[in-house]
N, CA, C, O and CB atoms as a CASP TS submission, in Angstrom:
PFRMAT TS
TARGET T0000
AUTHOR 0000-0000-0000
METHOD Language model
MODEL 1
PARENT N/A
ATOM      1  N   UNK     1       8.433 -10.232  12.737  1.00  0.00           N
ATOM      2  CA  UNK     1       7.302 -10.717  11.971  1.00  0.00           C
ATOM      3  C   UNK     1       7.545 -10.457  10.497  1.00  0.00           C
ATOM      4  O   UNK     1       8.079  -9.437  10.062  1.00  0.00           O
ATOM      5  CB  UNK     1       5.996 -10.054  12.436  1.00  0.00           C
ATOM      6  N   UNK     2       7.180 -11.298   9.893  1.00  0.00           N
ATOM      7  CA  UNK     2       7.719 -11.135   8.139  1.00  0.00           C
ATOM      8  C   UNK     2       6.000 -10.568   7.822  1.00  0.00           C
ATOM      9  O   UNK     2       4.850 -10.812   8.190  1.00  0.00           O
ATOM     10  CB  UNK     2       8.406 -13.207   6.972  1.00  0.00           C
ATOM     11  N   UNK     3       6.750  -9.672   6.897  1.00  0.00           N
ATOM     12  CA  UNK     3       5.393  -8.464   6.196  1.00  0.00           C
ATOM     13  C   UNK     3       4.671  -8.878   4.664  1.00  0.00           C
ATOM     14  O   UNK     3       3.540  -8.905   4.178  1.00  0.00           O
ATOM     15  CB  UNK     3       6.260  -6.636   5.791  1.00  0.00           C
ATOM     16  N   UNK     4       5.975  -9.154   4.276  1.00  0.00           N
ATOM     17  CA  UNK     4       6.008  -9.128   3.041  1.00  0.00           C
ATOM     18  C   UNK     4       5.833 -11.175   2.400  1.00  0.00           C
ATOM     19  O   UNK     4       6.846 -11.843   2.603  1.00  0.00           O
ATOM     20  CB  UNK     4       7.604  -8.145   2.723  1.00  0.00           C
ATOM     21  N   UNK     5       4.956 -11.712   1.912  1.00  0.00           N
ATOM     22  CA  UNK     5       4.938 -12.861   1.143  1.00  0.00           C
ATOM     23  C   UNK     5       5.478 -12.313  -0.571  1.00  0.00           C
ATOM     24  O   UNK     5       6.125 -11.365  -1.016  1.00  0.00           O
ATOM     25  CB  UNK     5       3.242 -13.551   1.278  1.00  0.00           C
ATOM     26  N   UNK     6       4.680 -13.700  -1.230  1.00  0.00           N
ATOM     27  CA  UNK     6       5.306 -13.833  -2.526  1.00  0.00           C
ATOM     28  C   UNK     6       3.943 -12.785  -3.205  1.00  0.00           C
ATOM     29  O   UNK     6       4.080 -12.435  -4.377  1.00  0.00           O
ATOM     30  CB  UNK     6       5.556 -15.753  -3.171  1.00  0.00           C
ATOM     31  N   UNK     7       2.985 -12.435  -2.631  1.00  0.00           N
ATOM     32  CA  UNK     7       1.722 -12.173  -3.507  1.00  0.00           C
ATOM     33  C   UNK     7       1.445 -10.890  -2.758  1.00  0.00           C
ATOM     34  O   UNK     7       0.297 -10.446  -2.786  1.00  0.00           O
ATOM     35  CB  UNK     7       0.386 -13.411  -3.508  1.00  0.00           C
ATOM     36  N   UNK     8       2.352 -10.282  -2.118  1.00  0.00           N
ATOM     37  CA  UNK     8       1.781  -9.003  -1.086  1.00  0.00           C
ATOM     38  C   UNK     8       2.900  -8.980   0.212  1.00  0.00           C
ATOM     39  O   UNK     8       4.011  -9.466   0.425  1.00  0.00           O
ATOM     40  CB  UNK     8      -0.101  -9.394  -0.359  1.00  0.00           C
ATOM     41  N   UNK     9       1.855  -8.056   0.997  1.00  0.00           N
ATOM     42  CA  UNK     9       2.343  -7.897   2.284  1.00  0.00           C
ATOM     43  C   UNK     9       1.180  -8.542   3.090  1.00  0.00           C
ATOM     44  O   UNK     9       0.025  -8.332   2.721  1.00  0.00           O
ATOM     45  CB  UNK     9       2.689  -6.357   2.656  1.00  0.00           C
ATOM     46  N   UNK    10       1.483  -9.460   4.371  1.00  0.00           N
ATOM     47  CA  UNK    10       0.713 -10.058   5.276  1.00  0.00           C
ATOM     48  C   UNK    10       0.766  -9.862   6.561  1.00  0.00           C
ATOM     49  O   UNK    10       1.668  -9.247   7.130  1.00  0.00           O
ATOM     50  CB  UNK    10       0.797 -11.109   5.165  1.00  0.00           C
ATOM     51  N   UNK    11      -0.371 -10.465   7.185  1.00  0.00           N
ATOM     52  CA  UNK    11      -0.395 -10.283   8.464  1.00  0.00           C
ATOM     53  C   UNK    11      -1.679 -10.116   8.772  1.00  0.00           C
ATOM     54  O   UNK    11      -2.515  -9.554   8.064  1.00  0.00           O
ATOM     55  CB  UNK    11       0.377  -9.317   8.890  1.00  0.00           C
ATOM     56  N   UNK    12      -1.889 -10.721  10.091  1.00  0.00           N
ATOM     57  CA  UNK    12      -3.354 -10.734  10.857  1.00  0.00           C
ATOM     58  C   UNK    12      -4.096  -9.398  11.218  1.00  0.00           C
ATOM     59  O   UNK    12      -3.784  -8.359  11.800  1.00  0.00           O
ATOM     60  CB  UNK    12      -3.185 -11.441  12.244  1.00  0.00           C
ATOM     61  N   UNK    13      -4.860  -9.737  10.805  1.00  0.00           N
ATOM     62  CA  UNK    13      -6.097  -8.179  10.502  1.00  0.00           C
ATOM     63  C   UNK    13      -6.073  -7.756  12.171  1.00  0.00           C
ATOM     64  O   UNK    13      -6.512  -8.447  13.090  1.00  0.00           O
ATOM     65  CB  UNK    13      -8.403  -8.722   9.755  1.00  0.00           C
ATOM     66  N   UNK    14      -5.465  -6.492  12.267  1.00  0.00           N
ATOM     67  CA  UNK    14      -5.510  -5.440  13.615  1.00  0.00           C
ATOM     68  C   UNK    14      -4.402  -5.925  14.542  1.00  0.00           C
ATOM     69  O   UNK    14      -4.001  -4.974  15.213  1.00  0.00           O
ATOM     70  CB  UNK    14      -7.084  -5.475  14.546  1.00  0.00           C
ATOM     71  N   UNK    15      -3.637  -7.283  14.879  1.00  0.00           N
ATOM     72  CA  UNK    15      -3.021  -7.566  14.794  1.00  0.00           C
ATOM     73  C   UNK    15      -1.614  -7.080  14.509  1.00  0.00           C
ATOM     74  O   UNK    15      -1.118  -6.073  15.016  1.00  0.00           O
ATOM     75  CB  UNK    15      -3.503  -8.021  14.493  1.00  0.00           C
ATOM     76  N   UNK    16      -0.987  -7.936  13.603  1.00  0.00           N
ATOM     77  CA  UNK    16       0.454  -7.591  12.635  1.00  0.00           C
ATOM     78  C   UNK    16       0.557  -6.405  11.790  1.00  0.00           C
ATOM     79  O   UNK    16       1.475  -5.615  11.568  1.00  0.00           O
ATOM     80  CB  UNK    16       0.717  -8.687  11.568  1.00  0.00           C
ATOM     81  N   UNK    17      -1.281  -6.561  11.169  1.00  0.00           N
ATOM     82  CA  UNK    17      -1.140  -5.921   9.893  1.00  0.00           C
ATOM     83  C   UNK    17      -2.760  -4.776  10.216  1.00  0.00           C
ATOM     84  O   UNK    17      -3.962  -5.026  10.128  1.00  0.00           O
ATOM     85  CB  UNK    17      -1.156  -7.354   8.297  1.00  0.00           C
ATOM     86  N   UNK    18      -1.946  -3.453  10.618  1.00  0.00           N
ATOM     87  CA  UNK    18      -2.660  -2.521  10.775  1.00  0.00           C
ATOM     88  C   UNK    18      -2.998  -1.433   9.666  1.00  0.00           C
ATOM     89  O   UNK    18      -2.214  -1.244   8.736  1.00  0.00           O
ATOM     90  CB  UNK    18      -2.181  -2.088  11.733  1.00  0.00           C
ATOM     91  N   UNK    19      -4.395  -0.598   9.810  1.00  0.00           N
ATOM     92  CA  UNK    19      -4.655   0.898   9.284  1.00  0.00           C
ATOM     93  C   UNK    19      -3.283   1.205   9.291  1.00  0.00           C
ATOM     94  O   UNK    19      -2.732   1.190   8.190  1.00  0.00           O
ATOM     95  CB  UNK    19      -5.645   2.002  10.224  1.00  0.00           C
ATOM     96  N   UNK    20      -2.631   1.468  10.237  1.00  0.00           N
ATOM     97  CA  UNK    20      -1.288   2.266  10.320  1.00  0.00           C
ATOM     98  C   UNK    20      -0.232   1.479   9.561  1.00  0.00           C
ATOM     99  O   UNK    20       0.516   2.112   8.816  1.00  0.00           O
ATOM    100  CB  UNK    20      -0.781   2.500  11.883  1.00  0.00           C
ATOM    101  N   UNK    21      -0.080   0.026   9.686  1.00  0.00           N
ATOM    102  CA  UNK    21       1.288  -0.258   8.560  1.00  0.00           C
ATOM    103  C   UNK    21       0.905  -0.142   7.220  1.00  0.00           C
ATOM    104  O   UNK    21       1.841  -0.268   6.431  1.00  0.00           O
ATOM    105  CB  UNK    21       1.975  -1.802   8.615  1.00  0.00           C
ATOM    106  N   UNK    22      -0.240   0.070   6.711  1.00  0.00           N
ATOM    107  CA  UNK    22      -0.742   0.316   5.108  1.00  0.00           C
ATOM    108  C   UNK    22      -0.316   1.326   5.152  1.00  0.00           C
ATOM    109  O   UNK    22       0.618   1.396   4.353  1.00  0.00           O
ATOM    110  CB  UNK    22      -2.207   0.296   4.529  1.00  0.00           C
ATOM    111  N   UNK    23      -0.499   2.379   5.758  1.00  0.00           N
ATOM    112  CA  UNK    23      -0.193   3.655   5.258  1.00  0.00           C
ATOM    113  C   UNK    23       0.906   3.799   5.187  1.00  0.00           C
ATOM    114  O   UNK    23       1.400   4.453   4.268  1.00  0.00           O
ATOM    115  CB  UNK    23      -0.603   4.608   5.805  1.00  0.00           C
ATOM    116  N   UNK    24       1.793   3.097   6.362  1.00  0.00           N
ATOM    117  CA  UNK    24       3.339   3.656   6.184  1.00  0.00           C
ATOM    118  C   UNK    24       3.671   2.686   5.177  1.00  0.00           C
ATOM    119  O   UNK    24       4.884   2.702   4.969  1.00  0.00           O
ATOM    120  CB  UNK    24       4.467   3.626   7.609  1.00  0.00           C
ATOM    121  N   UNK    25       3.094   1.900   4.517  1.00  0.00           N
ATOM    122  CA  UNK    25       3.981   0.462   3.614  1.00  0.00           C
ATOM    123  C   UNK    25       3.978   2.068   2.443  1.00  0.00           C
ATOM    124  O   UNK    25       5.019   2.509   1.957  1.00  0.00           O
ATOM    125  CB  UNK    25       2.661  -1.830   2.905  1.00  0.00           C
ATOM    126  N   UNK    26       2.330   2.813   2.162  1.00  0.00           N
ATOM    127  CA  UNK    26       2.203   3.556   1.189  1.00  0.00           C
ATOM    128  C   UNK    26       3.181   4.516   0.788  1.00  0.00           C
ATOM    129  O   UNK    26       3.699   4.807  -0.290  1.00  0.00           O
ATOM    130  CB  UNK    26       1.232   4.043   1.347  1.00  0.00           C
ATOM    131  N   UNK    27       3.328   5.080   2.407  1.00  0.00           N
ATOM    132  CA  UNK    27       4.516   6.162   2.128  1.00  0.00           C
ATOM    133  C   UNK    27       5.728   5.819   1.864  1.00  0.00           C
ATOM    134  O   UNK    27       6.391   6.730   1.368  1.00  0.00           O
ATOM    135  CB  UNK    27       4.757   6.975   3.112  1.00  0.00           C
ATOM    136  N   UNK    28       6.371   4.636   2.045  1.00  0.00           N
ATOM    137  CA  UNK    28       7.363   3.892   1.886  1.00  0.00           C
ATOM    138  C   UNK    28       7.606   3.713   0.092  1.00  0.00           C
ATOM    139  O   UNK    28       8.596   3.975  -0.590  1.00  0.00           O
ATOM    140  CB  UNK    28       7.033   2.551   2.764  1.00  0.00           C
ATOM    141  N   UNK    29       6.591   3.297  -0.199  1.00  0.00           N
ATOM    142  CA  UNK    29       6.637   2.452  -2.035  1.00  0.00           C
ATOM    143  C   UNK    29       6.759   3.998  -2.353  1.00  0.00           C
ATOM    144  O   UNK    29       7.719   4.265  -3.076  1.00  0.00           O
ATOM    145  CB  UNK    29       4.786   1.259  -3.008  1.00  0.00           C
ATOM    146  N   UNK    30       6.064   4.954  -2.000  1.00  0.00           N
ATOM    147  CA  UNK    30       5.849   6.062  -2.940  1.00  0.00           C
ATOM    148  C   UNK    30       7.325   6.521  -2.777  1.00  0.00           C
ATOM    149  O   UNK    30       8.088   6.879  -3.674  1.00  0.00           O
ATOM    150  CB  UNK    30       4.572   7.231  -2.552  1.00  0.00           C
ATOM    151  N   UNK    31       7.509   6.456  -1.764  1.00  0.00           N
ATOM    152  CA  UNK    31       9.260   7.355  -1.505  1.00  0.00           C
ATOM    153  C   UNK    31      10.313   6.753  -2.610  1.00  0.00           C
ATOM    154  O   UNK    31      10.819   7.471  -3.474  1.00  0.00           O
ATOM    155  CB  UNK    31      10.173   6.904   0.404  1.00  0.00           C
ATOM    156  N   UNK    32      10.501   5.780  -2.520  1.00  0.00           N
ATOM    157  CA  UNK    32      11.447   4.473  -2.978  1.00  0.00           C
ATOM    158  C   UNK    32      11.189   4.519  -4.228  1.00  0.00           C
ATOM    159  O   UNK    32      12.122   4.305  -5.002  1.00  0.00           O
ATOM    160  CB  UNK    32      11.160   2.948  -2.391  1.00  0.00           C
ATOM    161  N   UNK    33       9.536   4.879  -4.885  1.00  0.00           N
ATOM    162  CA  UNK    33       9.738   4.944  -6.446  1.00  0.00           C
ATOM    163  C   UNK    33       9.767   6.528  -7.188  1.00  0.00           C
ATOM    164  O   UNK    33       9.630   6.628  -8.407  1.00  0.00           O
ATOM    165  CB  UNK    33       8.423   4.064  -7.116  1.00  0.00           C
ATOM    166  N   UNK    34       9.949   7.651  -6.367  1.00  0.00           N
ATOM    167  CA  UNK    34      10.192   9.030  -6.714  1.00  0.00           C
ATOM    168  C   UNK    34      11.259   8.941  -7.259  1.00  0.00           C
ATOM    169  O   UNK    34      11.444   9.508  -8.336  1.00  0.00           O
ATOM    170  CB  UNK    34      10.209  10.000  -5.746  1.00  0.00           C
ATOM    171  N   UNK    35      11.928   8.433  -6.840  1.00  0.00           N
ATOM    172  CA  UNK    35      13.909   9.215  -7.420  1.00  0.00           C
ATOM    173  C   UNK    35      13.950   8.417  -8.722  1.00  0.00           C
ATOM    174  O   UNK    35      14.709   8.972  -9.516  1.00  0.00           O
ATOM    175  CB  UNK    35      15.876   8.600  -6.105  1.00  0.00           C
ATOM    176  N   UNK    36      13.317   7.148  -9.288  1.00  0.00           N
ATOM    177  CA  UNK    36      13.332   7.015 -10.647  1.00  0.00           C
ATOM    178  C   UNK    36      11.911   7.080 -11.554  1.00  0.00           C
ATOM    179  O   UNK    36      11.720   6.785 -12.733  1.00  0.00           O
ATOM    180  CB  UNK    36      13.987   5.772 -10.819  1.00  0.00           C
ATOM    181  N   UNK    37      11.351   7.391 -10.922  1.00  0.00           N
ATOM    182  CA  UNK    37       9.692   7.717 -11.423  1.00  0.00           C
ATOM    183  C   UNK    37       8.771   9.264 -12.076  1.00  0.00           C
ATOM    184  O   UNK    37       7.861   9.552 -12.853  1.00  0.00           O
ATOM    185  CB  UNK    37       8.921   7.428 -10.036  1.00  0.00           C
ATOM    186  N   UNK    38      10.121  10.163 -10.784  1.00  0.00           N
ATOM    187  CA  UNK    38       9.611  11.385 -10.883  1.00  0.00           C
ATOM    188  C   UNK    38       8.926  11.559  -9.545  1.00  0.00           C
ATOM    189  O   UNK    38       8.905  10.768  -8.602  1.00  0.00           O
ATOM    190  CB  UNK    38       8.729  11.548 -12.099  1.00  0.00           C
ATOM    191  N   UNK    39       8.385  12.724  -9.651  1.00  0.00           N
ATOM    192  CA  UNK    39       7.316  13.203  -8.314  1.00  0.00           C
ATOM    193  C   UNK    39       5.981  12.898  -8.778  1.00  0.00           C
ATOM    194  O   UNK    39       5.126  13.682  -8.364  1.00  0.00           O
ATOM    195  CB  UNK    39       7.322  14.968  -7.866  1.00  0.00           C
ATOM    196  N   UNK    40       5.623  12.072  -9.445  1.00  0.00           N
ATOM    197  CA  UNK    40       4.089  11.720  -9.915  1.00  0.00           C
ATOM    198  C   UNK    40       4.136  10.360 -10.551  1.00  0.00           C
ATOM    199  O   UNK    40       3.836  10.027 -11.697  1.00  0.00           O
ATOM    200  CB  UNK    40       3.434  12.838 -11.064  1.00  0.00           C
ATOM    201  N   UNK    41       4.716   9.446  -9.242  1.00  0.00           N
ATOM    202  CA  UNK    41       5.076   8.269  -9.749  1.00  0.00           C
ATOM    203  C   UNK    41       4.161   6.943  -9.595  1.00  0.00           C
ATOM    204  O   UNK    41       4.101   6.412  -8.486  1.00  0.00           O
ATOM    205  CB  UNK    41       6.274   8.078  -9.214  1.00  0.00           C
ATOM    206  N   UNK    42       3.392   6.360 -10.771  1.00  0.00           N
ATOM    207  CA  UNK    42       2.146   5.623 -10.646  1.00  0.00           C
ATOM    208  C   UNK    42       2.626   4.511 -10.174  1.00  0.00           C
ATOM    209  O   UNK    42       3.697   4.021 -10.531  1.00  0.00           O
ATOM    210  CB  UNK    42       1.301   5.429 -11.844  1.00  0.00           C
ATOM    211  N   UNK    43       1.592   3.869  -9.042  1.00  0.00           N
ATOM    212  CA  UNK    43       1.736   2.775  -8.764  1.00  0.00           C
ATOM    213  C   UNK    43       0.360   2.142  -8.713  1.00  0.00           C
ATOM    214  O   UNK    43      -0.694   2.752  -8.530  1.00  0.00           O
ATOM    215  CB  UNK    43       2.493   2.723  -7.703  1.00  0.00           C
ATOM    216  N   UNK    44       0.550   0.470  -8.952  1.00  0.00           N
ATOM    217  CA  UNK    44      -0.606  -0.070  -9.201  1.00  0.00           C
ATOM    218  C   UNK    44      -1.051  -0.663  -7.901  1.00  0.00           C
ATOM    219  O   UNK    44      -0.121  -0.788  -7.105  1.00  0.00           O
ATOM    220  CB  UNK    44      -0.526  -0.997 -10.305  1.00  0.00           C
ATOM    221  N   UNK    45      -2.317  -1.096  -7.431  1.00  0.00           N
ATOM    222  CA  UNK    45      -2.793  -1.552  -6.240  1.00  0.00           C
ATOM    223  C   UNK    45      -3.399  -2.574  -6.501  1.00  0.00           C
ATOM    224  O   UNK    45      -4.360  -2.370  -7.243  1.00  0.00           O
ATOM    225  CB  UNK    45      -3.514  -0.765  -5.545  1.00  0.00           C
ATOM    226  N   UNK    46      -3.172  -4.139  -6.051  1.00  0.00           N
ATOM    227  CA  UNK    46      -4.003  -4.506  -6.666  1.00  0.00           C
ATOM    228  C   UNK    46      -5.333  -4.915  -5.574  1.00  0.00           C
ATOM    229  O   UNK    46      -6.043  -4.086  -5.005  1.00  0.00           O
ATOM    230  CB  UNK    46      -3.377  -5.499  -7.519  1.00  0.00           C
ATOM    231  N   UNK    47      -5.433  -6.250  -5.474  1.00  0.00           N
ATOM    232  CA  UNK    47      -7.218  -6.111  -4.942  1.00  0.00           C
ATOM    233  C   UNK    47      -7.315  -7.447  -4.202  1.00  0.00           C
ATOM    234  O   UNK    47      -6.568  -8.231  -4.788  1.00  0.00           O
ATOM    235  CB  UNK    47      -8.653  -6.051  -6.438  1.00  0.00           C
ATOM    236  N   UNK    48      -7.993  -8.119  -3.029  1.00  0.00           N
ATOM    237  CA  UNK    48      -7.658  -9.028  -2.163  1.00  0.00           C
ATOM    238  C   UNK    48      -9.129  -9.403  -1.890  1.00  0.00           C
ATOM    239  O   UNK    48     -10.017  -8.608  -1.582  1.00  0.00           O
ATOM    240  CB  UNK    48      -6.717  -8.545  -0.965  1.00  0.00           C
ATOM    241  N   UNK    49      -9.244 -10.656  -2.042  1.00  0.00           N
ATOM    242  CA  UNK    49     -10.912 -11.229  -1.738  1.00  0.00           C
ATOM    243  C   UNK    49     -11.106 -11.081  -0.247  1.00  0.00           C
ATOM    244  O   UNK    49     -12.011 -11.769   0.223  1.00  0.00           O
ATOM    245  CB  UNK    49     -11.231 -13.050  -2.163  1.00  0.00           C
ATOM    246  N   UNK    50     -10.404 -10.288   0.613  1.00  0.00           N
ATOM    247  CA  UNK    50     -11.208 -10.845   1.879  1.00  0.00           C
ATOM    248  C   UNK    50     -11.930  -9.584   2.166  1.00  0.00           C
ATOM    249  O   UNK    50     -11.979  -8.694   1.317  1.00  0.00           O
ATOM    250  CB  UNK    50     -10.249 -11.446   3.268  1.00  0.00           C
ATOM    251  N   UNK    51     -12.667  -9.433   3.689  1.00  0.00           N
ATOM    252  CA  UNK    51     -13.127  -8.282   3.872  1.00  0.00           C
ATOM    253  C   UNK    51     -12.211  -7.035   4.290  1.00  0.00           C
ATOM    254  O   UNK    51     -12.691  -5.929   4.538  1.00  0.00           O
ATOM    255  CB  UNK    51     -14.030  -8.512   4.698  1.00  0.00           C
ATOM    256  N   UNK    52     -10.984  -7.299   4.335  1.00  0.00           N
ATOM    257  CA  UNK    52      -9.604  -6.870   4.990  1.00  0.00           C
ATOM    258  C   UNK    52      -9.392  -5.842   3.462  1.00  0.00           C
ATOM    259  O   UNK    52      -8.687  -4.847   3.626  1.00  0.00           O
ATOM    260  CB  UNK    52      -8.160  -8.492   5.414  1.00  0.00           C
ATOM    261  N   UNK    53      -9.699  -5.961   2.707  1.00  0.00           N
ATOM    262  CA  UNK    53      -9.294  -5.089   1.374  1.00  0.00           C
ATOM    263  C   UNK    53      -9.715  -3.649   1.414  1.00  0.00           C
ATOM    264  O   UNK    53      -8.970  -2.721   1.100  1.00  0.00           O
ATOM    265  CB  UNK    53      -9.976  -5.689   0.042  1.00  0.00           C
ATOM    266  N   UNK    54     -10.706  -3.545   1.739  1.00  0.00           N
ATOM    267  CA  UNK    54     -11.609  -2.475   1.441  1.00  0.00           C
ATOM    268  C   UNK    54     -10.939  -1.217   2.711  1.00  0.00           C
ATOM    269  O   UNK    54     -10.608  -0.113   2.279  1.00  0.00           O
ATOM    270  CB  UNK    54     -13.495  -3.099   1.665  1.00  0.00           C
ATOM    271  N   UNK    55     -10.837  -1.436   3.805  1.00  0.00           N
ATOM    272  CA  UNK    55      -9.614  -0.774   4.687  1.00  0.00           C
ATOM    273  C   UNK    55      -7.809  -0.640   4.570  1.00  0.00           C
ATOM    274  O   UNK    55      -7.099   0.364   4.531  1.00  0.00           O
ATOM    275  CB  UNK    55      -9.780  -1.482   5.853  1.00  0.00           C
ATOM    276  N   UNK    56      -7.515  -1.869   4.540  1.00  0.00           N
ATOM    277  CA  UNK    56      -6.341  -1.598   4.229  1.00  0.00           C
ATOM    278  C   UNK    56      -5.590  -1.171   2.949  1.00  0.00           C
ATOM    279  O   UNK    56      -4.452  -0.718   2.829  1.00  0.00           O
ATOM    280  CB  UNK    56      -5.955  -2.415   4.570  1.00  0.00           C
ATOM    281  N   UNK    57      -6.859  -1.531   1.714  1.00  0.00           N
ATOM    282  CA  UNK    57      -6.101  -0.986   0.486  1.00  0.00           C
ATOM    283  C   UNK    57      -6.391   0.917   0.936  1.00  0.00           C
ATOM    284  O   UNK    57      -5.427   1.651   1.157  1.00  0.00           O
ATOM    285  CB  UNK    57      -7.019  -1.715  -1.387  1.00  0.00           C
ATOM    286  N   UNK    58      -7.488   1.300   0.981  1.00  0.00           N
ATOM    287  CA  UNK    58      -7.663   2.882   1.598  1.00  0.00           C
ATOM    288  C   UNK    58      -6.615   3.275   1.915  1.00  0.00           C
ATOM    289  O   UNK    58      -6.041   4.168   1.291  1.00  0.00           O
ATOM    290  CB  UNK    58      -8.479   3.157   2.785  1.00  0.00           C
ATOM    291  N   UNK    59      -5.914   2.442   3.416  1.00  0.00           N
ATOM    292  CA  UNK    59      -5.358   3.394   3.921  1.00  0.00           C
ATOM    293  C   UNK    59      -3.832   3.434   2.973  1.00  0.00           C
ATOM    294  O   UNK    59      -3.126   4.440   2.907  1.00  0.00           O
ATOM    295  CB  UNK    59      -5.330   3.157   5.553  1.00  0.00           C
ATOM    296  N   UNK    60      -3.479   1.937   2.187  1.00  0.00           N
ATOM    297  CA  UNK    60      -2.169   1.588   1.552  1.00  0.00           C
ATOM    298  C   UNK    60      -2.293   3.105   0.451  1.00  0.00           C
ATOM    299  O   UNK    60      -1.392   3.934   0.325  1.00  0.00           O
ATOM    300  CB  UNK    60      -2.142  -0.316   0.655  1.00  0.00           C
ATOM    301  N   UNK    61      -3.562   3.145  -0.201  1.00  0.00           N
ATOM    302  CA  UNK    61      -3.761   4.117  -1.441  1.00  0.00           C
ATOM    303  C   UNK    61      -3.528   5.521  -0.537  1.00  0.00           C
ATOM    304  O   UNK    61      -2.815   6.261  -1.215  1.00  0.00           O
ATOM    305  CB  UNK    61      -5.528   3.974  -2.339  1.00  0.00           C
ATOM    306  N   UNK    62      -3.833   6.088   0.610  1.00  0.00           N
ATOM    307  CA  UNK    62      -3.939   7.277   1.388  1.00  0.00           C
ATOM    308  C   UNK    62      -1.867   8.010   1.649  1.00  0.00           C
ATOM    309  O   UNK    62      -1.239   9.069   1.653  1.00  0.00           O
ATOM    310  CB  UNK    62      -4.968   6.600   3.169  1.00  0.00           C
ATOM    311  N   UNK    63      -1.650   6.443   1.826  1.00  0.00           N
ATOM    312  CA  UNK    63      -0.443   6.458   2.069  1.00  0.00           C
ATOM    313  C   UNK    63       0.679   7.018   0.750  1.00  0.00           C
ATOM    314  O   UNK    63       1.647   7.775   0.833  1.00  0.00           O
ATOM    315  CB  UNK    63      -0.273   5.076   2.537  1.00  0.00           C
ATOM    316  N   UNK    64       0.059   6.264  -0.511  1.00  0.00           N
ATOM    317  CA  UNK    64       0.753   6.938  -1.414  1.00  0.00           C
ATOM    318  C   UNK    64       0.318   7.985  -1.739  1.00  0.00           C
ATOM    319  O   UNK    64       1.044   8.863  -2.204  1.00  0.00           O
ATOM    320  CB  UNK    64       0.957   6.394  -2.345  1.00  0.00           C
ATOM    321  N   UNK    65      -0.497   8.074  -1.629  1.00  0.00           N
ATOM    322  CA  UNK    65      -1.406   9.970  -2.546  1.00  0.00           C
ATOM    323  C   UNK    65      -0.467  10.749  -1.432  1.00  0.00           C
ATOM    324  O   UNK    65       0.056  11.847  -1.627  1.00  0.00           O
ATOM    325  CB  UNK    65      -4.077  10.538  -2.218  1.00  0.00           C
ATOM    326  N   UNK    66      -0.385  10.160  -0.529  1.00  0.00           N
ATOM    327  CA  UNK    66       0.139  12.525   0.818  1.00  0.00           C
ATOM    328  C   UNK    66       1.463  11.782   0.309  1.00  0.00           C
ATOM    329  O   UNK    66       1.525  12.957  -0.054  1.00  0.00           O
ATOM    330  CB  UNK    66      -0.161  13.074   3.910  1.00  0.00           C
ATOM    331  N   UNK    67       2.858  10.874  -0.193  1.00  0.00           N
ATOM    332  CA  UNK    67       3.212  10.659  -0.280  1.00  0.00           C
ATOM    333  C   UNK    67       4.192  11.301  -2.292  1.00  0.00           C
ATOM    334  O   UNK    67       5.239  11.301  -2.938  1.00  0.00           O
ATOM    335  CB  UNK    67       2.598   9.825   0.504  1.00  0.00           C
ATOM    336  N   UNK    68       2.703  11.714  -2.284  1.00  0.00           N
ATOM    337  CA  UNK    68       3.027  12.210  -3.924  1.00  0.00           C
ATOM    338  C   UNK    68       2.788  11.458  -5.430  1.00  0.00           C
ATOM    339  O   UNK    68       2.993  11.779  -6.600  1.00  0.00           O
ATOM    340  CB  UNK    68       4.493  12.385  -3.969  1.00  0.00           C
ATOM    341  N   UNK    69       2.177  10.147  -4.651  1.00  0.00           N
ATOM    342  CA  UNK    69       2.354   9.134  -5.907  1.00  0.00           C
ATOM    343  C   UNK    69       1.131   8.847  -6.590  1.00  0.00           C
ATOM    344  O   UNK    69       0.180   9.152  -5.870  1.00  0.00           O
ATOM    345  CB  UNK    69       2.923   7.749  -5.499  1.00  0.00           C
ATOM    346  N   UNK    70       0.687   8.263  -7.977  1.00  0.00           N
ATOM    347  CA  UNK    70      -0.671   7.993  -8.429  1.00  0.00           C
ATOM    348  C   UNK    70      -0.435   7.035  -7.919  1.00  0.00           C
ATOM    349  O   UNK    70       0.648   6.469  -7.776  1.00  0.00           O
ATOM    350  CB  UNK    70      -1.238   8.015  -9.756  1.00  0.00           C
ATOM    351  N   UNK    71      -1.977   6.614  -7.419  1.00  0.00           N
ATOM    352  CA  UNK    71      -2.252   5.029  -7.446  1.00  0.00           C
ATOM    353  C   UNK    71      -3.475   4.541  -8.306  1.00  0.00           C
ATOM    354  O   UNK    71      -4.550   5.028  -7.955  1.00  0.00           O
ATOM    355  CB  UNK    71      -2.534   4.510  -5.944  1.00  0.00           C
ATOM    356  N   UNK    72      -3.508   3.692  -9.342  1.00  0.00           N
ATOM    357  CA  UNK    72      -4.277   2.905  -9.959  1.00  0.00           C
ATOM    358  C   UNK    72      -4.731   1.794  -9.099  1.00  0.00           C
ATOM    359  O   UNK    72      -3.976   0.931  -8.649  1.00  0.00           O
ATOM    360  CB  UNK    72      -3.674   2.510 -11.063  1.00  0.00           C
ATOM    361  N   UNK    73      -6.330   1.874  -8.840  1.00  0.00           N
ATOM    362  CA  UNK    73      -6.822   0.737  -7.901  1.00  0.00           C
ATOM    363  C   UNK    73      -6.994  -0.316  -9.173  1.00  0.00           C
ATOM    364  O   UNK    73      -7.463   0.211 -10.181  1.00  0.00           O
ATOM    365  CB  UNK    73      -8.426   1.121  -6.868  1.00  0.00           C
ATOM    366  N   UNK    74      -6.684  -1.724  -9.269  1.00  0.00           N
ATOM    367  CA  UNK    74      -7.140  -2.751  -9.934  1.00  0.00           C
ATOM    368  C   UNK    74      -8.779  -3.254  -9.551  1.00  0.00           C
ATOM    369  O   UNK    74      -8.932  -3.577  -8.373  1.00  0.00           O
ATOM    370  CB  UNK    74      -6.088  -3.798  -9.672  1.00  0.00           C
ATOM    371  N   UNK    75      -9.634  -3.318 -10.179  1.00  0.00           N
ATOM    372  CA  UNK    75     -10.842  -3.987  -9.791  1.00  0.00           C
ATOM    373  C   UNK    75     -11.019  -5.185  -9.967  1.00  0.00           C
ATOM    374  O   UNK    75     -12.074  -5.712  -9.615  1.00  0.00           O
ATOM    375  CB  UNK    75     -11.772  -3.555 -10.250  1.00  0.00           C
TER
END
């Protein structure tokens, strides 16, 4: 299953695209941007019109914070 489009990562709500793959996408970006970022490495989040945002950005943002990283939510 492809995760990743041109504007994000996708996939059908509970489905493809779970609570659980946000978090690991989180821990993933945060890992991957430590070794040139530092250990307090900001990343931006941005923001999705559906009702699917408000959970999966949580858990994507949960994922980078135990991960070590800032995240800036976009509003």
């Amino acid at each position: 299953m492809k995760y990743f489009g041109t504007d994000g990562f996708r996939g059908e709500a509970n489905v493809g695209l779970t609570v659980e793959h946000a978090y690991k996408i989180g821990r993933f970006v945060a890992g991957i941007t430590a070794p040139t970022a530092g250990p307090s490495a900001r990343v931006i989040v941005g923001k999705d019109t559906t009702s699917l945002e408000l959970y999966v950005r949580a858990a994507l943002v949960s994922g980078l914070v135990a991960s070590g990283a800032d995240a800036i939510c976009c509003t």
